[in-house]
C-alpha positions in Angstrom: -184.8 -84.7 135.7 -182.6 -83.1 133.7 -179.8 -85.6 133.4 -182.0 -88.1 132.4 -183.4 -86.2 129.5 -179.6 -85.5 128.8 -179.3 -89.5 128.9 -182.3 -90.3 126.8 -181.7 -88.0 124.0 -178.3 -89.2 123.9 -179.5 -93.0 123.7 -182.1 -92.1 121.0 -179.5 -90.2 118.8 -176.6 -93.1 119.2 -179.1 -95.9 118.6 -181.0 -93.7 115.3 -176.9 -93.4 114.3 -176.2 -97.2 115.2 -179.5 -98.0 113.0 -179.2 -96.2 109.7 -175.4 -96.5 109.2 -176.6 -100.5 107.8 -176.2 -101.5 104.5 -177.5 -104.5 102.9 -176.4 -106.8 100.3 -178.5 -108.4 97.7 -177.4 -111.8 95.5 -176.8 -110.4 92.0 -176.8 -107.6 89.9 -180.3 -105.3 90.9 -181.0 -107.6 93.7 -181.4 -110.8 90.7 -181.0 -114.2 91.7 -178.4 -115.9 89.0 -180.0 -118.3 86.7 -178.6 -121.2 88.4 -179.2 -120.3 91.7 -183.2 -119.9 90.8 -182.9 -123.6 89.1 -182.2 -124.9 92.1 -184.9 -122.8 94.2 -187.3 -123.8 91.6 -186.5 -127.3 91.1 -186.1 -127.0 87.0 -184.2 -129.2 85.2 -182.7 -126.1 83.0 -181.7 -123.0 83.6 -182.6 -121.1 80.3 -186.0 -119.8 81.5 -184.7 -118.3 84.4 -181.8 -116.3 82.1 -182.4 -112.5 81.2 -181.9 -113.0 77.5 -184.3 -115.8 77.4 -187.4 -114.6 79.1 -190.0 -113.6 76.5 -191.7 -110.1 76.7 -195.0 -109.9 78.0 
């Protein structure tokens, strides 16, 4: 009984290690999709309303 509560505690704490040493990646700067990248998702003919500097301020 003993060795498999060795066993088990040993699997938890290499899988919880495995698990949060992951990091993700996200397109952009602050997880933003470029301009152009969103005209093409969105099907727009321009990419102006999609840049930061154009957006108006609500």
């Amino acid at each position: 009984m003993f060795k498999k509560t060795i066993k088990l505690v040993a699997l938890v704490t290499i899988s919880v290690s495995l698990l949060t040493g992951c990091t993700t990646y996200t397109a952009g700067r602050s997880g933003n999709v470029p301009p152009g990248k969103a005209k093409k998702i969105t099907g727009s003919k321009s990419a102006k309303p999609h840049a930061p500097g154009q957006r108006k301020k609500r």
